[in-house]
C-alpha positions in Angstrom: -1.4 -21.9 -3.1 -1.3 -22.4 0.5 0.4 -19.5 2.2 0.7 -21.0 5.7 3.8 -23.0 4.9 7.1 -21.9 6.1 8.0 -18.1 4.5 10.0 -18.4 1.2 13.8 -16.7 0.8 13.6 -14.2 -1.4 15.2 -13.8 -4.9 16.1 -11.6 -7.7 12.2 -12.0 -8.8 11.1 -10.6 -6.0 13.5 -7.7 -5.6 12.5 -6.4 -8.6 8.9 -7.0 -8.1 9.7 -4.8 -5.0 11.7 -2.1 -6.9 8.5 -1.8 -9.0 6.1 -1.3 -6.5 8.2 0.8 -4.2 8.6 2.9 -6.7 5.2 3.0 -8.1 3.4 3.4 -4.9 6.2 6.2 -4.2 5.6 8.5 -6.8 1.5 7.2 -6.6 2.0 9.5 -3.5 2.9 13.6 -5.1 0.4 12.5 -7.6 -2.6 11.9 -6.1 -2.0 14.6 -3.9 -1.8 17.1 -7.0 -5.3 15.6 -8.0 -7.1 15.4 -4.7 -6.9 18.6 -4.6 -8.5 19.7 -8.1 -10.7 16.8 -8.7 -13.0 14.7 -5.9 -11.1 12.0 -4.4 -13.8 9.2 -4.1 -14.5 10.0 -7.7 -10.8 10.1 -8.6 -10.3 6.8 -7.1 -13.2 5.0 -8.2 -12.0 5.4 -12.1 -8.7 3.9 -11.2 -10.0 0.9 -9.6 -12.3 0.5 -12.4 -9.0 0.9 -14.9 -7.4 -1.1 -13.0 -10.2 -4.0 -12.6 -10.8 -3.8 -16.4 -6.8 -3.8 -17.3 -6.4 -7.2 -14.9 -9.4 -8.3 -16.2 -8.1 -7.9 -20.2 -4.4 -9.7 -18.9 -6.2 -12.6 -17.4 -8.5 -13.0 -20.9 -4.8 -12.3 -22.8 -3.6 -14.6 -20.9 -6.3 -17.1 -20.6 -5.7 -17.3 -16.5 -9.0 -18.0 -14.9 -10.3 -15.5 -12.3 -12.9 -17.6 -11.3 -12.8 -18.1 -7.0 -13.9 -21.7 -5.3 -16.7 -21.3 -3.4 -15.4 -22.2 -0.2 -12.4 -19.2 -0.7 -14.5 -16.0 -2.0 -15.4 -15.1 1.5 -12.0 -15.2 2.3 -11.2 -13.2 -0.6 -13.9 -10.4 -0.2 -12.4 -10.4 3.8 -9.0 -9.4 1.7 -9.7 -6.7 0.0 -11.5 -4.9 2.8 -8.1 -3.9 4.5 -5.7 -4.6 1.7 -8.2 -2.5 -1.0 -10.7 -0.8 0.9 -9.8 0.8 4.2 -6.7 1.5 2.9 -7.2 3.6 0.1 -10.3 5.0 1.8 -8.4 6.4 4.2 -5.6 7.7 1.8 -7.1 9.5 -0.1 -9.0 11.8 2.2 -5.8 11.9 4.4 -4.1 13.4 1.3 -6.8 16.4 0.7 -5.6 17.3 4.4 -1.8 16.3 4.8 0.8 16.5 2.2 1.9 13.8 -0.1 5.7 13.4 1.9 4.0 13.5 5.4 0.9 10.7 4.4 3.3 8.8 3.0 5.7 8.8 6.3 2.3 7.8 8.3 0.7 5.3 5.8 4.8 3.5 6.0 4.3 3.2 9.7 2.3 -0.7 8.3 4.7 -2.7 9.5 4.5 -2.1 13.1 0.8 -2.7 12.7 1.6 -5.9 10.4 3.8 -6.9 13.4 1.5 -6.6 16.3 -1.5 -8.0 14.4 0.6 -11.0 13.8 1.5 -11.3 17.4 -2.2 -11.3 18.8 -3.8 -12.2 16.3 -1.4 -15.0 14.7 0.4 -16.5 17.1 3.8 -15.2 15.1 7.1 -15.5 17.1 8.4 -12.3 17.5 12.1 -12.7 17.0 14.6 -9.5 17.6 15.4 -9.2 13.9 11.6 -8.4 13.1 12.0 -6.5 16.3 14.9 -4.2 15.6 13.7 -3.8 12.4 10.6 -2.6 13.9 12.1 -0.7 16.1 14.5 1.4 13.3 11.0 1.8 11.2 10.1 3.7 13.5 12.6 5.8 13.8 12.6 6.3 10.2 9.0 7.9 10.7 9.9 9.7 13.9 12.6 11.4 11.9 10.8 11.9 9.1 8.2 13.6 10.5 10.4 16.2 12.2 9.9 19.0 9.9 6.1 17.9 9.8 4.9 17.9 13.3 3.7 21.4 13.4 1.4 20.4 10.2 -0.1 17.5 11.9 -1.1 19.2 15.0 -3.2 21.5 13.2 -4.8 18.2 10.6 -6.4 16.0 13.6 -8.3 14.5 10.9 -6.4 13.8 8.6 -3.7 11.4 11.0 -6.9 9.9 12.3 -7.8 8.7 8.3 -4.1 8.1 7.4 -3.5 6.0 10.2 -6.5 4.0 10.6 -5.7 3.4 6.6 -2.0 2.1 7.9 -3.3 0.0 10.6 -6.1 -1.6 8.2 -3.2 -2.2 5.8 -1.2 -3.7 8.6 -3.6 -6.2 9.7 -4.5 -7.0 5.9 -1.2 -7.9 5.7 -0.8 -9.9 8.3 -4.3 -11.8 7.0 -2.5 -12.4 3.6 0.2 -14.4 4.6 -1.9 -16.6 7.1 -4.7 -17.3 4.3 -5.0 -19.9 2.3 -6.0 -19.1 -0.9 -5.5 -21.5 -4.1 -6.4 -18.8 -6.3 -3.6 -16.8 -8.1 -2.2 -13.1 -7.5 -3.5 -12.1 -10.3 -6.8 -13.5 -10.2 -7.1 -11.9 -5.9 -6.1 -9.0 -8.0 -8.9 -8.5 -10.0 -11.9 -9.5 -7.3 -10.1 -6.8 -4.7 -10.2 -3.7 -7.1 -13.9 -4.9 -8.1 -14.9 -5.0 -4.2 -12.9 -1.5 -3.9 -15.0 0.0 -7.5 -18.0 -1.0 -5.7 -17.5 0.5 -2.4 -16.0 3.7 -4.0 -18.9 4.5 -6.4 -21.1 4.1 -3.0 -18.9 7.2 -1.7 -18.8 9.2 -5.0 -22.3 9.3 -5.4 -23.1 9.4 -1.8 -20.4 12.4 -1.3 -19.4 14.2 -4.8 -22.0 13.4 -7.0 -23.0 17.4 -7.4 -18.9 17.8 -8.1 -18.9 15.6 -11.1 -16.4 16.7 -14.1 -14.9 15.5 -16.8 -11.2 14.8 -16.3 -8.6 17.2 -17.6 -6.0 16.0 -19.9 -3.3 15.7 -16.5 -6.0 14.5 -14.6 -6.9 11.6 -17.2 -3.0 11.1 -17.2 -3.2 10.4 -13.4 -5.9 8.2 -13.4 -4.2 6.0 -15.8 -1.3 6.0 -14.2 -3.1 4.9 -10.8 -5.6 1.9 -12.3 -2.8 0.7 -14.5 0.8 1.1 -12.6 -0.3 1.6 -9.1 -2.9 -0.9 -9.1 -2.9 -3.5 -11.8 1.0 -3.9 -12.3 2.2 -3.0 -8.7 -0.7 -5.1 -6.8 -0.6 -8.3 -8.4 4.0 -7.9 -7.9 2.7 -6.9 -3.9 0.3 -9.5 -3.4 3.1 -12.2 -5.0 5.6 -11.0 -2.5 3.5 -10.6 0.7 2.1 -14.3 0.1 5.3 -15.3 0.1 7.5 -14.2 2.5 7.0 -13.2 6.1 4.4 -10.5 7.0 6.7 -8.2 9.1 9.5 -9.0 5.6 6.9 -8.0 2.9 6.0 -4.5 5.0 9.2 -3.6 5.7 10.8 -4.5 2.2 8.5 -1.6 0.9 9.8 0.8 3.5 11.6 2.9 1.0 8.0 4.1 -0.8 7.9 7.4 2.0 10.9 8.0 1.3 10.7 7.9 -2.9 7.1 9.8 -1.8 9.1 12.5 0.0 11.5 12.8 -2.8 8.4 12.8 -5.2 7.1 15.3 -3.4 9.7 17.5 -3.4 10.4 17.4 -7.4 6.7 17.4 -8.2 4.8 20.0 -5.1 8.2 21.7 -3.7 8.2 20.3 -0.7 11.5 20.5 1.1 13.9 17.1 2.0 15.7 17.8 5.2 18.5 16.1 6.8 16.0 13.8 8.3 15.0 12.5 5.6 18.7 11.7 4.8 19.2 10.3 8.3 15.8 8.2 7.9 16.8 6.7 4.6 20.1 4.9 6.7 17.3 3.1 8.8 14.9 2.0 6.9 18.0 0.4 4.8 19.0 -0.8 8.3 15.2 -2.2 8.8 15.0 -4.1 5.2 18.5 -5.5 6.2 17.6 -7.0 9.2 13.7 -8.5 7.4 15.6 -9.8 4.2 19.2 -10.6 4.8 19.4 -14.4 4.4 19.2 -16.7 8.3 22.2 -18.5 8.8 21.0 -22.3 9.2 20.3 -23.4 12.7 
């Protein structure tokens, strides 16, 4: 498929496709927080990428889809994963054994100002004053959201720096994904990221928690399945379908309501508390998928 062409309208597909994931990645958020903090988080990670490798890989042999990648795309696709896969959930999940799961989900949301920018400089993208605005009340969003929070993350240094270097690695990977050109299929880019992020990710476990090695609890087990299966192998091959297709700054912001089902998350699963910010917030990032997905009159 060659994902240069003009951005796509979206349909009913892809809102749903969205629904999934936002609501996947949003309650991905209280959960791996409740983990991290019981279990290693390299090591947690590493056996959902691998559950999530071997459940695309399974679908694809169900399905008889070939996951085999031309030789003049796999370096492209291994350039992918780093930010999409990699950096991203690297930096998650060692943000979340520091922050809570409402506040690294408000920081790790802040992508599509980072998609944005990196599709300015580095892609020559128009920046029109719908992507702008929408920009603009994203923000806002996370500026409000992060009200009750800001005490917290002047004391975690650390964990802002991991959480948003994993936003702005996500950012850029997203901007990369709708300028590639790949012919291969979601599915099959899929299956080739989560193997480059099992690989890095045993590197850290052993380098890191090898001496913390455990057998999973029963909740724990539950967890992990619920991360290689739903978060990764079901929501990344709907996420990767959508951000090929429409518009960087669209696919990031079309997603925007994950912090928000994170906070909520949060709240039912850790008892964290939903202020009238968060209320407030919810009003823009509605505003900000508005502006990103609401159909262009015709010129």
């Amino acid at each position: 498929m060659n994902t240069s062409a003009k951005p796509a309208t979206i349909n009913g597909v892809d809102l749903m496709l969205i629904l999934i994931v936002t609501c996947s990645w949003g309650l991905n958020y209280p959960i791996m927080k409740f983990v991290v903090m019981q279990y290693p988080p390299a090591t947690f990670r590493v056996l959902t990428f691998i559950l999530g490798t071997l459940t695309i890989g399974l679908y694809a042999v169900w399905k008889r889809e070939s996951l085999r990648v031309p030789a003049s795309e796999r370096w492209l696709t291994l350039k992918l994963s780093i930010p999409n896969m990699v950096l991203w959930h690297l930096g998650l999940v060692y943000g979340l054994t520091l922050l809570g799961s409402g506040r690294t989900a408000i920081i790790g949301y802040t992508m599509p100002v980072w998609t944005l920018l990196a599709s300015v400089v580095f892609f020559a993208e128009k920046l029109t004053w719908r992507a702008s605005m929408a920009v603009a009340c994203s923000l806002m969003a996370t500026v409000l959201l992060a009200q009750q929070e800001l005490s917290h993350f002047a004391g975690q240094p650390l964990g802002l720096v991991y959480v948003f270097g994993a936003a702005i690695a996500w950012g850029i990977g997203n901007a990369m994904m709708k300028n590639a050109k790949l012919s291969i299929s979601s599915v099959s880019l899929t299956f080739w990221s989560l193997l480059a992020g099992s690989v890095v990710f045993s590197v850290f476990a052993i380098g890191l928690e090898l001496s913390r090695w455990r057998w999973p609890s029963l909740i724990e087990w539950l967890a992990i399945v619920y991360g290689g299966v739903v978060t990764f192998a079901l929501s990344y091959v709907a996420w990767f379908r959508v951000a090929r297709k429409l518009s960087p700054v669209a696919s990031g912001l079309s997603i925007m309501l994950v912090p928000v089902v994170g906070v909520m998350g949060g709240a039912l699963v850790l008892g964290e508390t939903i202020a009238l910010y968060d209320i407030i917030a919810l009003g823009f990032i509605l505003l900000a998928m508005g502006l990103v997905l609401a159909p262009r009159k015709a010129t």
